[in-house]
C-alpha positions as CSV (number, residue, x, y, z in Angstrom):
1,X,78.3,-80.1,-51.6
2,X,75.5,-79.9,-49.0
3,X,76.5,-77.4,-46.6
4,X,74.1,-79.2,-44.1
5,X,76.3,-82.6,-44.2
6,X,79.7,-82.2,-41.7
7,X,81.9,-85.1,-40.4
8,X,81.9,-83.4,-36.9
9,X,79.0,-81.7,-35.1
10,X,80.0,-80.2,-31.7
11,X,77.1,-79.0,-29.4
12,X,78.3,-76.0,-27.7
13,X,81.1,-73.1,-28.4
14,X,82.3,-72.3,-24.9
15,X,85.7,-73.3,-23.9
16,X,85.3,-77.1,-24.6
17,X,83.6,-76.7,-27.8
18,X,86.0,-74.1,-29.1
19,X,89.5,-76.2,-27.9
20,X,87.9,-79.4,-29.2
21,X,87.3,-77.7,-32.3
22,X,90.6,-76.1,-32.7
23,X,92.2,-79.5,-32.0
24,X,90.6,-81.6,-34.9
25,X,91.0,-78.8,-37.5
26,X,94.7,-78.4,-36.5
27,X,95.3,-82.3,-36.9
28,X,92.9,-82.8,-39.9
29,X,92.2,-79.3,-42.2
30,X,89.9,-81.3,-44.0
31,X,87.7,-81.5,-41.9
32,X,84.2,-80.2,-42.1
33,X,83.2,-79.2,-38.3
34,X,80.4,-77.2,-37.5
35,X,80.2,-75.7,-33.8
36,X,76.3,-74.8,-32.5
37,X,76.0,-72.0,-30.0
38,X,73.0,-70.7,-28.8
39,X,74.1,-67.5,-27.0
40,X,77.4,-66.2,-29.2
41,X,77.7,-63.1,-26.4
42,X,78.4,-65.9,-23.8
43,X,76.8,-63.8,-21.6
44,X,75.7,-66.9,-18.9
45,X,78.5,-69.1,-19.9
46,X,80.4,-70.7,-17.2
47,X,83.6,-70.2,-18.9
48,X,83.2,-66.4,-19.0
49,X,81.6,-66.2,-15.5
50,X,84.7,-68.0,-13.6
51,X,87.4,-67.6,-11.1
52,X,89.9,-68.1,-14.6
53,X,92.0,-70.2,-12.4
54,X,94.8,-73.3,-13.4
55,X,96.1,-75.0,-10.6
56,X,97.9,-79.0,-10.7
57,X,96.8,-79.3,-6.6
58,X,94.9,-82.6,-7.5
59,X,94.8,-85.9,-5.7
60,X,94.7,-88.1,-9.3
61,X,97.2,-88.5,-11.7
62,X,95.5,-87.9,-14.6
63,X,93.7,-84.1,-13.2
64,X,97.5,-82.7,-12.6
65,X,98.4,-83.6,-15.9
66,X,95.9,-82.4,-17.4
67,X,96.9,-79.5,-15.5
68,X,100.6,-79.6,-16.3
69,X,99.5,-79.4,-20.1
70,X,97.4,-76.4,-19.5
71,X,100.1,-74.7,-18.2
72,X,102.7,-75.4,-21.2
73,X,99.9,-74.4,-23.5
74,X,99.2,-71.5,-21.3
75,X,103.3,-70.1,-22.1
76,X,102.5,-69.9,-25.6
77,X,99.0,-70.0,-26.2
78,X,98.9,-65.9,-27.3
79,X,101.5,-66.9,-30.0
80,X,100.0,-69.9,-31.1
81,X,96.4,-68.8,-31.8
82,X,97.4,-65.5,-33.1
83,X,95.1,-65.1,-36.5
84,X,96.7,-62.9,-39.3
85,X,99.2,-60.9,-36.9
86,X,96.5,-60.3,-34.0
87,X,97.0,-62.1,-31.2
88,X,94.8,-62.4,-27.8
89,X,95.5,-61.2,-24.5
90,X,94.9,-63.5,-21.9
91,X,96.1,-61.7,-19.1
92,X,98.1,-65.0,-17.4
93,X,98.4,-64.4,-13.6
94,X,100.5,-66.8,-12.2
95,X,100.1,-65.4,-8.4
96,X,100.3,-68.7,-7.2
97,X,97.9,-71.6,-5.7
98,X,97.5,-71.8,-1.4
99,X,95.6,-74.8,0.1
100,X,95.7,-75.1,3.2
101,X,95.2,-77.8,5.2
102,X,94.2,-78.9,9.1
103,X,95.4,-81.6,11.3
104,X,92.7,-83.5,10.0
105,X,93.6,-83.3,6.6
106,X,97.4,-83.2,6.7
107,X,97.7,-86.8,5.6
108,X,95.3,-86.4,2.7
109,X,97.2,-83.1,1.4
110,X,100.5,-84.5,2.1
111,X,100.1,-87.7,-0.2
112,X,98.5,-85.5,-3.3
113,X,101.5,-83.4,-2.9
114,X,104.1,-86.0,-2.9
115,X,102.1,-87.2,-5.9
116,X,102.4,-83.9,-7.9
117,X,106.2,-83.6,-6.8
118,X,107.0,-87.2,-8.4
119,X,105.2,-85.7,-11.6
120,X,107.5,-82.7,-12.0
121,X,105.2,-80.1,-10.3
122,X,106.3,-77.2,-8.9
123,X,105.1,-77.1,-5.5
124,X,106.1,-76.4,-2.2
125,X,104.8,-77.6,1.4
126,X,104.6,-74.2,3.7
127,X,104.3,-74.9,7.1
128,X,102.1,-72.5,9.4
129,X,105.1,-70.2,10.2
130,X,106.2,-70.4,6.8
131,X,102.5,-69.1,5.8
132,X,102.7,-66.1,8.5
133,X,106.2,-64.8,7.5
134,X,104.7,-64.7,3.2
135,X,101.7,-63.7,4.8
136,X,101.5,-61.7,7.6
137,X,97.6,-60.8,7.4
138,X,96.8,-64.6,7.7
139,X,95.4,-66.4,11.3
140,X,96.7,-69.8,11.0
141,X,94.8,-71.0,14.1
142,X,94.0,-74.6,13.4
143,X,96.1,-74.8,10.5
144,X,99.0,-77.3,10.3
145,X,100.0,-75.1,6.7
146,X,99.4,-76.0,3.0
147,X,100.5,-76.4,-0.3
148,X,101.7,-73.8,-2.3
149,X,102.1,-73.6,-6.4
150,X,104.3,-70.7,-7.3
151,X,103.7,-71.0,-11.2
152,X,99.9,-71.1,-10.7
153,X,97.1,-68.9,-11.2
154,X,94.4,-66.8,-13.1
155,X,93.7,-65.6,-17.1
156,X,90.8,-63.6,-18.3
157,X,88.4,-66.9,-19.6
158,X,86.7,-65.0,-22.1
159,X,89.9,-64.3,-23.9
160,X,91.3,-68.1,-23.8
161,X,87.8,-68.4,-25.5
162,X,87.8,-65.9,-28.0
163,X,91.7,-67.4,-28.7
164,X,90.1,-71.0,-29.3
165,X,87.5,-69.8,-30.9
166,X,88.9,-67.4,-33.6
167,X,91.4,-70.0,-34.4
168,X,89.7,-72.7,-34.7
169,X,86.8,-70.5,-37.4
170,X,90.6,-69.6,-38.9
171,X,91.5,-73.0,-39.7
172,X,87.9,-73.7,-41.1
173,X,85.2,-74.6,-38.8
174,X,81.8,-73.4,-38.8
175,X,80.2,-71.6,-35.9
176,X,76.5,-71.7,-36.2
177,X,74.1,-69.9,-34.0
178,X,71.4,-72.1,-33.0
179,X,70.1,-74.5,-30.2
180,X,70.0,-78.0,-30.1
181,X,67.0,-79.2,-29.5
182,X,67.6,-83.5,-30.5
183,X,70.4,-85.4,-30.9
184,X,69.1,-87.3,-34.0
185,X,70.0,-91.4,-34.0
186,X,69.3,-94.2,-35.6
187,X,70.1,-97.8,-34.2
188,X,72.9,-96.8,-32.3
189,X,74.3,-94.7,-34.6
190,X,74.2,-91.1,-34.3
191,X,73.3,-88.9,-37.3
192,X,73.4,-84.9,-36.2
193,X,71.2,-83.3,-34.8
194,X,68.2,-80.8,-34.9
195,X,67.3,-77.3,-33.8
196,X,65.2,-74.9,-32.5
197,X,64.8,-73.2,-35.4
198,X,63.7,-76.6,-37.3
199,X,67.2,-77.1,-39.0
200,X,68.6,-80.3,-39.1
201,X,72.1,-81.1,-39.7
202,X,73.9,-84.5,-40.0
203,X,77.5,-86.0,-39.0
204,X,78.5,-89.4,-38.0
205,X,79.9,-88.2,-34.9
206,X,78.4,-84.9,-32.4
207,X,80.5,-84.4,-29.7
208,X,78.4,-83.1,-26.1
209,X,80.2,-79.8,-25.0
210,X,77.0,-78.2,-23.6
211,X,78.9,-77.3,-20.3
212,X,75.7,-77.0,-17.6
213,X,73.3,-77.6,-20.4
214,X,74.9,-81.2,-21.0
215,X,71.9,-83.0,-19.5
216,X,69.6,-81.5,-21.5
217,X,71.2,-82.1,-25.0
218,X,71.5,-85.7,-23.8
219,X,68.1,-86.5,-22.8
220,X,67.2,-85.8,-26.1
221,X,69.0,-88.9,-27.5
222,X,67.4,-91.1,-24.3
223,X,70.5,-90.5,-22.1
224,X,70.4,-89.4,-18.5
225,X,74.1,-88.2,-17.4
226,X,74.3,-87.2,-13.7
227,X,75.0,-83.7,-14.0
228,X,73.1,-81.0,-12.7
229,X,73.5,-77.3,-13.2
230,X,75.0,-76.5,-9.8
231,X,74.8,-72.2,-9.0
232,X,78.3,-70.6,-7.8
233,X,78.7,-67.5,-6.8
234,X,81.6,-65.1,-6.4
235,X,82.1,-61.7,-4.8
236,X,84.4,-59.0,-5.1
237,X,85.2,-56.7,-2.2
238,X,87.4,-53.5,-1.5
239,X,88.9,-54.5,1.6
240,X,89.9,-50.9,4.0
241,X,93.4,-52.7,4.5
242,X,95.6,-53.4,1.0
243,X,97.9,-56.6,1.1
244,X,101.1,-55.0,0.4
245,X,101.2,-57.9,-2.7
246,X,98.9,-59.6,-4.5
247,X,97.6,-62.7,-2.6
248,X,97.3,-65.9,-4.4
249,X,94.1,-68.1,-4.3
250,X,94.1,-69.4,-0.9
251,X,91.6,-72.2,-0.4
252,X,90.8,-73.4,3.5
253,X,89.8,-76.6,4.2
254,X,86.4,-75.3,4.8
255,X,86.6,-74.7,1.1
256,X,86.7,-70.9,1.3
257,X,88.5,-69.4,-1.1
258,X,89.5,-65.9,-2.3
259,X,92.2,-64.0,-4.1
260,X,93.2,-60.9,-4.9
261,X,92.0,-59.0,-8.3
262,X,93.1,-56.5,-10.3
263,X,92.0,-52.7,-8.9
264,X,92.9,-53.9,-5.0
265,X,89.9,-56.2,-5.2
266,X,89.1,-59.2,-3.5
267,X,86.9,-62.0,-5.0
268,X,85.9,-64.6,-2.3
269,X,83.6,-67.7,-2.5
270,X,82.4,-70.9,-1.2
271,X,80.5,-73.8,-2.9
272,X,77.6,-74.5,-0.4
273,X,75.7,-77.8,0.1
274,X,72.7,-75.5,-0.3
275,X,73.5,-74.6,-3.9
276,X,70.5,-74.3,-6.0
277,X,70.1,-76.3,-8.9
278,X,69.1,-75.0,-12.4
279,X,69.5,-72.1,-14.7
280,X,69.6,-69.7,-12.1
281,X,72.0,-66.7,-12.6
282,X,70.8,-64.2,-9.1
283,X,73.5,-63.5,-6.6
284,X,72.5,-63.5,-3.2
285,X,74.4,-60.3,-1.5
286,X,73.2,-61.9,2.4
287,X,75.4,-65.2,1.5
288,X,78.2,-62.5,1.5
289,X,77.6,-60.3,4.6
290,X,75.9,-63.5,6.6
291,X,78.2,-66.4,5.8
292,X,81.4,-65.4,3.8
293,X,82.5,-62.1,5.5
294,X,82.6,-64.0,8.9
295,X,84.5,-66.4,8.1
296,X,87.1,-64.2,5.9
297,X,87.0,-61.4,8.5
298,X,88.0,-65.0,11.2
299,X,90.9,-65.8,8.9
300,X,92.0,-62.6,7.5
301,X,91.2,-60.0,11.2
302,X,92.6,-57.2,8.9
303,X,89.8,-57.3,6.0
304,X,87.2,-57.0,8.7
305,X,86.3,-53.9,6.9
306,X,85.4,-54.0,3.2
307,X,83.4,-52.8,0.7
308,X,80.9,-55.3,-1.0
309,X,81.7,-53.8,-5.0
310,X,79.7,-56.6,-6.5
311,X,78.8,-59.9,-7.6
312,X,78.0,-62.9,-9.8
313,X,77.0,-66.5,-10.2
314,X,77.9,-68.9,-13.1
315,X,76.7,-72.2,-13.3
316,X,78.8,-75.7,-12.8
317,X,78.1,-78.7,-14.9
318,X,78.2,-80.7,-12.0
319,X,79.1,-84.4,-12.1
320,X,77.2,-86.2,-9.2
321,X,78.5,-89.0,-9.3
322,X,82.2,-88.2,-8.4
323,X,83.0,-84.6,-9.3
324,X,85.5,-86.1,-12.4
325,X,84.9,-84.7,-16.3
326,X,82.9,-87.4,-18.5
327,X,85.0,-88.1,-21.4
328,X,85.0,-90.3,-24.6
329,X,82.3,-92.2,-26.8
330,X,78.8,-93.3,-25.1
331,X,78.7,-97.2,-24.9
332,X,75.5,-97.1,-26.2
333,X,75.5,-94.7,-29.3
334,X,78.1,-94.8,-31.7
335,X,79.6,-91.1,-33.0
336,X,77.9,-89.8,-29.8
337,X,81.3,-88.2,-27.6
338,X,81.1,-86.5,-24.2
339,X,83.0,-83.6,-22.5
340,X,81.0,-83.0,-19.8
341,X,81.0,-83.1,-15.7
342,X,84.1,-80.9,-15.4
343,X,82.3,-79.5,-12.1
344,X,83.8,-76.2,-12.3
345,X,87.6,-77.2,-13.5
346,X,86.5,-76.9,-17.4
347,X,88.7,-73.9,-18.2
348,X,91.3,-74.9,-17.5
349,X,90.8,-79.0,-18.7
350,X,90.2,-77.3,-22.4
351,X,93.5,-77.9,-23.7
352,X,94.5,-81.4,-22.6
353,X,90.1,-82.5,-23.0
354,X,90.3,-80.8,-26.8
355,X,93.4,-82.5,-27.9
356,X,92.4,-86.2,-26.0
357,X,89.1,-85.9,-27.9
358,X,90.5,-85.1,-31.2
359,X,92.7,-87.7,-31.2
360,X,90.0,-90.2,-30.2
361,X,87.8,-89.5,-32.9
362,X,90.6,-89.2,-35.2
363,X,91.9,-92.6,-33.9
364,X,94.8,-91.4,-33.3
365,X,96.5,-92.3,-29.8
366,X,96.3,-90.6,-27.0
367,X,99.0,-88.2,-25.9
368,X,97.7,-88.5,-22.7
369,X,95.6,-91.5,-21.7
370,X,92.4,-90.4,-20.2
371,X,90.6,-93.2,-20.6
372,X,89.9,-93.3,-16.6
373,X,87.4,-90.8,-17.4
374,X,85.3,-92.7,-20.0
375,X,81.6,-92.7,-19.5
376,X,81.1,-96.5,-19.3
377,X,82.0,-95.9,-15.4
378,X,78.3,-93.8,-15.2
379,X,76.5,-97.3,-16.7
380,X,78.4,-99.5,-14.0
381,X,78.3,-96.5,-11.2
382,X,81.4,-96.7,-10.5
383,X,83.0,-93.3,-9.5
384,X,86.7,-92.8,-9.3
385,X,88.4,-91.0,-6.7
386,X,89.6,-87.3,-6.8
387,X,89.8,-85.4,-3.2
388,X,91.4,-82.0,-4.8
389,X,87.6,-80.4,-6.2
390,X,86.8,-77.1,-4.5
């Protein structure tokens, strides 16, 4: 058999790639699915350069359970991909989830959380003194309180990864180093795809997991998604005073965050209008000491002396158009599918994105009907509503 012929060709092996190819080898071992990777060290991929977080504290249905998934897969997720005894460590934090909220914003906050309630989610509504007895260290001027996710929290992303990935090579797909460079099509039909190297290989369907390269890889085939590489940044600082317990991600309605890391750390960071766009991977230490210190050191009077240890920035595949992940077949181009525009929730979307894709191409139905993400809404510009992105 032609080892260049596959029935699935998915473009990119980070955490999308590797979940969506876990999920069609685990419903169809048949399958032949190649995965294409251009950088196998992942060293600039956004999964591996992330906060790690899971959190349900979403204003649209369909993001918390997507969320509420995560987190059953999440319990048993070092079980389930274990490959011949060995199983990965994905260090699950579950510290908990803190947005808070102003009088401004009470009414907002207050309907997403009666929203994730009547879904099952654990959550809880902490008013201000509430907030100051957990957390003592906290100024809740302004602040009317939040909401708080007990069973929430962080993993190690690169691990989740490697767990996707070694399972899904386990079960029989191929991971092939290379870049795509085309997405080959005929009449709308698409046929595989072609890379750097000059290799072509052909399927009848190629499913877009490029993460911030998505816009890219579809430009090849004549398709412009709104998505644009968005730079984030994230410190972490060794504050002179030590919460007496971890702190959980705490997110102001400024859209501040931070949390507490392991070795008495601190990582703290804000997405910024001014957030450059491209494949840009420089940390700026001044947007720490200029802009993010103040407004921690306002909040938090205690962590007005740190230690800057060090820093990063990872790139967002940012959706433009409404922040929401891109999901399901292009109208235009038959076999051509779409997991893209997560805007910096992809980790932990993997599980419920793999599985809903899987079962789309496998026409099999949904376990969880996403179809309120499909990409026909970017042909009619018509973006759907989701006030929980941070």
């Amino acid at each position: 058999m032609n080892n260049k012929n596959y029935d699935i060709i998915i473009v990119g092996g980070g955490i999308m790639g590797c979940s969506s190819a876990y999920h069609l080898m685990s419903l169809d071992d048949k399958l032949k699915v190649a995965v294409v990777e251009m950088d196998p060290s992942y060293t600039n991929a956004s999964t591996t350069l992330s906060w790690g977080n899971v959190r349900i504290h979403f204003s649209l249905k369909e993001n918390v359970q997507i969320s509420q998934y995560a987190m059953v897969v999440l319990e048993r997720f070092e079980e389930d991909m274990a490959v011949d005894g060995e199983k990965p460590f994905i260090s699950w934090h579950r510290e908990g989830n803190l947005f808070f909220t102003d009088e401004k914003g009470v009414q907002t906050a207050k309907d997403a959380f009666v929203l994730q309630r009547s879904l099952g989610c654990q959550v809880e509504w902490l008013s201000a003194s509430e907030v100051k007895t957990h957390y003592p260290l906290y100024d809740m001027s302004g602040l009317v309180g939040g909401s708080f996710g007990p069973k929430e929290g962080y993993l190690d992303g690169y691990a989740l990864l490697m767990g996707y990935k070694a399972k899904a090579r386990s079960l029989g797909a191929k991971f092939i180093q290379d870049e795509v460079v085309a997405v080959s099509h005929g009449v709308q039909q698409v046929e595989g795809v072609r890379f750097a190297s000059g290799e072509k290989i052909r399927a009848g369907f190629v499913i877009n997991c490029a993460g911030a390269w998505t816009g890219k890889v579809a430009l090849t085939a004549g398709i412009k998604l709104p998505i644009a590489p968005t730079k984030r940044q994230v410190f972490a600082v060794a504050p002179a005073i030590k919460p007496g317990s971890p702190l959980p991600l705490t997110v102001l309605p400024s859209g501040f965050c931070f949390r507490s890391e392991t070795g008495n750390l601190l990582l703290v960071g804000k997405g910024m209008l001014e957030d450059s766009i491209g494949f840009d991977f420089t940390w700026d230490k001044k947007r720490f000491t200029d802009v993010l210190w103040p407004e921690l050191a306002q909040f938090v009077p205690a962590f007005d002396t740190l230690k800057l240890v060090r820093g990063w920035a990872g790139l967002y595949d940012m959706n433009t158009l409404d922040g929401n992940a891109i999901l399901g077949e292009w109208p235009e181009l038959r076999g051509l599918f779409l997991a893209n525009g997560f805007s910096g929730h992809g980790l932990q979307q993997a599980p419920a994105v793999g599985r809903y894709l899987s079962e789309l191409i496998l026409g099999k139905p949904p376990t969880i009907d996403l179809s309120i993400f499909g990409p026909e809404r970017i042909l009619e510009n018509k973006p759907i509503t989701e006030l929980g992105l941070v």
